[in-house]
C-alpha positions, 0 to 999 in steps of 0.5 A: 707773979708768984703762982705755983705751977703746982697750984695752977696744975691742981686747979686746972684739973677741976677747971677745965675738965669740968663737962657741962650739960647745960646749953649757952646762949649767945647773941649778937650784933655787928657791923654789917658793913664790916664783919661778915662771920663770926666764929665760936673757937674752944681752946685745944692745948693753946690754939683755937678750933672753931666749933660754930660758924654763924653768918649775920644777917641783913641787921647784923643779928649773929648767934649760937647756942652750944653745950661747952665740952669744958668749963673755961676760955672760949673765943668768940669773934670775927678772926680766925684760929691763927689770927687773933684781931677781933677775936675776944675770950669769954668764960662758959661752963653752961647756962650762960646767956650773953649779948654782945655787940662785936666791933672789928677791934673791940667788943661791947657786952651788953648783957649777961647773966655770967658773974665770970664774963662780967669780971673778965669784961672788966679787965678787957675795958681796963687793959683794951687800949695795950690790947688792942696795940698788941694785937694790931699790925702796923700802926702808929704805936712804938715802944715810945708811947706803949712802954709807958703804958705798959709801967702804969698798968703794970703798977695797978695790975694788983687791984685788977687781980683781986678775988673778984668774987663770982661765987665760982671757987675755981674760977675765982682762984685763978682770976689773978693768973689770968690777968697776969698772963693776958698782961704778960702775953699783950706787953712781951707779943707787942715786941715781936709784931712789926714796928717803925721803931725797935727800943735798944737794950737799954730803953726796956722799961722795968717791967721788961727788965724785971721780966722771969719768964719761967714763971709764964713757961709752964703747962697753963699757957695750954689752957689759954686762948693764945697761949700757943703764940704766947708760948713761942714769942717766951722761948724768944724772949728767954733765948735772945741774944742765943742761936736759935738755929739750935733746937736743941738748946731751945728745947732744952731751955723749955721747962716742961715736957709738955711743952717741949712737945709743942714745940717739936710738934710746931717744927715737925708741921714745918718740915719739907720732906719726910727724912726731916720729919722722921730725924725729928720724931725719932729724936724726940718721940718721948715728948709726944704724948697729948692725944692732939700732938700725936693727931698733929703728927700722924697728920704731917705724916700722911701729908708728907708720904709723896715726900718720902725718898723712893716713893712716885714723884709727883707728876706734872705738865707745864708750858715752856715759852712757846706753850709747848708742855712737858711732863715728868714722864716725858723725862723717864730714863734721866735724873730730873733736877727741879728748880722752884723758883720765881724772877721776884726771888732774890736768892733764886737769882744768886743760885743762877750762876751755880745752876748754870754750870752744873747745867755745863758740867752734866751736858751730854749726860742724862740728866734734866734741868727744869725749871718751874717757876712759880710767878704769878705774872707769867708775862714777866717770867717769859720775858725773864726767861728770855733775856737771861737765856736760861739754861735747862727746859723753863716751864711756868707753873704759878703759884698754888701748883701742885709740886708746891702743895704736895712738897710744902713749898712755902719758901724759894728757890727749892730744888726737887731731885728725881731718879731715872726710874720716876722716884724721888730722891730729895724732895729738899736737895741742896742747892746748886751752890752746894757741892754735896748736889753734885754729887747726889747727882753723879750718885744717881747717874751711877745707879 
């Protein structure tokens, strides 16, 4: 690929500003019997936002009509915004009339009058088959059969990106990056999706080993309806062989400033309390800077004020094994160590040990020890709790609980520090096994 970001840039400008008044018009059929919603998605800095929902009726009839915001890639299909099988791009700009049969794995355009939908469905029937494995969890394929695939279409990709002549001038110029973003995305993302066989470093064909991704990792994966997932699976592929605990050196790796700001906005959305959230927005406050970014973080914001060191805990009631339930309140005058946990967790299982002795350590002292677990089976974790004799008050929260939804906890064990007073100390403390909880502990007896 040889195209310029500045060229793509200037392009883009006209592209995807573009508003349009004129209404789309978009039918179709499915398979009733296997999809049930079909989705309209617009592209908003590389992910997807639904704009329409249209249920299909008893003969498997779907359809909208819509003003495009933009002219460019729009998706349509019966996926979701993070989950892209059987979802399919299409290019709208107004007064589009399409039909189309959608399949859960495909798609059959069956009229139109976009000379631009007709070129991309081309390119869509050319490459449908890498797609398809690219995009599909599990299955048969490997690199054994898709790295061969991927040389051939790699040495016909030229004559797929000729001017295909639409009469759309925009549209036209930046044919040939679309299609060699979609091959890039649909060949490098196959690699970071489950497989029964990994190639070694020696097996990657030349169109992997021949692979520059800087010419991908630039603002135009912005305008693409994948491009938020092309876009990490790029910074895997530059930074392999590298520590990617290190987020510095992986934003430093990123090329654009722009980008950066995905990237930190990505992890900003993942943190567990608000002092993490904070060290990263204080941190890296100068790349965020698209209206979408700032919403996003704004949005984590409010969602993690519960997580904030010295705001109310969250407060709940749970069964013990004898059903008798206990709350936090119940606990107000002690420091309140929470346990989220479940008998499946492996790595709960190994902070038992630890967890008993600052059990034995704190005796006497005023400090609660509560474990909640978030089994779904209670049955089990009754029969867990009662064999291991568990130290501290064991309480059976299951899944979807409120501490889990109030404190993102989206990964076991996590522990939940208290104070005295109801306050919350650490919404992600360390764990047992670490010396520095101890402490945090003795500190907070202290005050």
């Amino acid at each position: 690929m040889k195209k310029t970001i500045s060229l793509i840039a200037s392009l883009l400008i006209s592209i995807f500003v573009f508003a349009q008044t004129k209404p789309a018009n978009i039918t179709g059929t499915v398979d009733k019997n296997d999809i049930v919603r079909v989705s309209l998605f617009k592209v908003l800095n590389g992910r997807l936002v639904e704009v329409a929902l249209s249920i299909p009726d008893s003969e498997g009839r779907f359809g909208f009509r819509f003003t495009p915001e933009y002219e460019g890639f729009y998706v349509i299909g019966s996926g979701t915004s993070t989950r892209p099988q059987g979802n399919f791009k299409f290019y709208f700009r107004g007064n589009e009339d399409l039909v189309i049969k959608l399949q859960r794995d495909d798609y059959e355009l069956i009229s139109t009058n976009s000379k631009e939908i007709k070129a991309l469905n081309q390119w869509d029937v050319a490459v449908a088959e890498i797609q398809a494995k690219a995009n599909r969890l599990g299955g048969q394929s490997t690199y054994v059969d898709f790295f061969p695939q991927v040389e051939e279409m790699s040495a016909k990709l030229a004559q797929y990106k000729k001017d295909p002549k639409t009469g759309n001038k925009n549209f036209d110029k930046l044919f040939p990056s679309y299609v060699d973003y979609d091959f890039a995305y649909y060949a490098i993302s196959y690699n970071y999706l489950p497989r029964s066989a990994h190639p070694d470093q020696d097996e990657f064909t030349p169109y992997y080993q021949n692979f520059n991704v800087d010419n991908y990792l630039n603002d135009f994966l912005l305008q693409l309806p994948y491009g938020d997932r092309f876009f990490s699976n790029l910074i895997l592929q530059k930074n392999k062989g590298k520590n990617l605990a290190d987020e510095s050196l992986l934003i430093a790796s990123i090329p654009s400033d722009v980008l950066k700001g995905q990237f930190i906005v990505s992890k900003m959305e993942r943190a567990r309390s608000m002092e993490e959230f904070l060290i990263s927005k204080e941190a890296y406050k100068q790349y965020i800077t698209l209206p979408e970014q700032i919403a996003r973080v704004a949005a984590v914001e409010s969602k993690l004020a519960e997580s904030k060191t010295g705001a109310t805990a969250v407060s709940f009631s749970y069964p013990d094994v004898t059903g008798k339930q206990t709350a936090l309140k119940d606990l107000r005058g002690k420091v309140v160590l929470i346990d989220m946990w479940a008998t499946w967790c492996g790595p709960c299982r190994a902070e038992e040990p630890h967890w008993e002795k600052l059990n034995e350590e704190f005796a006497g002292k005023d400090v609660a020890f509560v474990g909640v677990s978030v089994d779904k089976e209670k049955d089990k974790w009754e029969t867990y709790v009662k064999e291991k004799k568990l130290k501290g008050i064991q309480l059976h929260a299951g899944p979807g609980n409120i501490l889990s939804q109030s404190y993102k906890v989206d990964g076991i064990p996590r522990y939940i520090l208290v104070d005295k007073k109801g306050n919350l100390i650490a919404a992600d403390s360390p764990r047992p096994s670490d010396p520095k909880l101890k402490e945090m502990i003795s500190k907070a007896l202290a005050n």
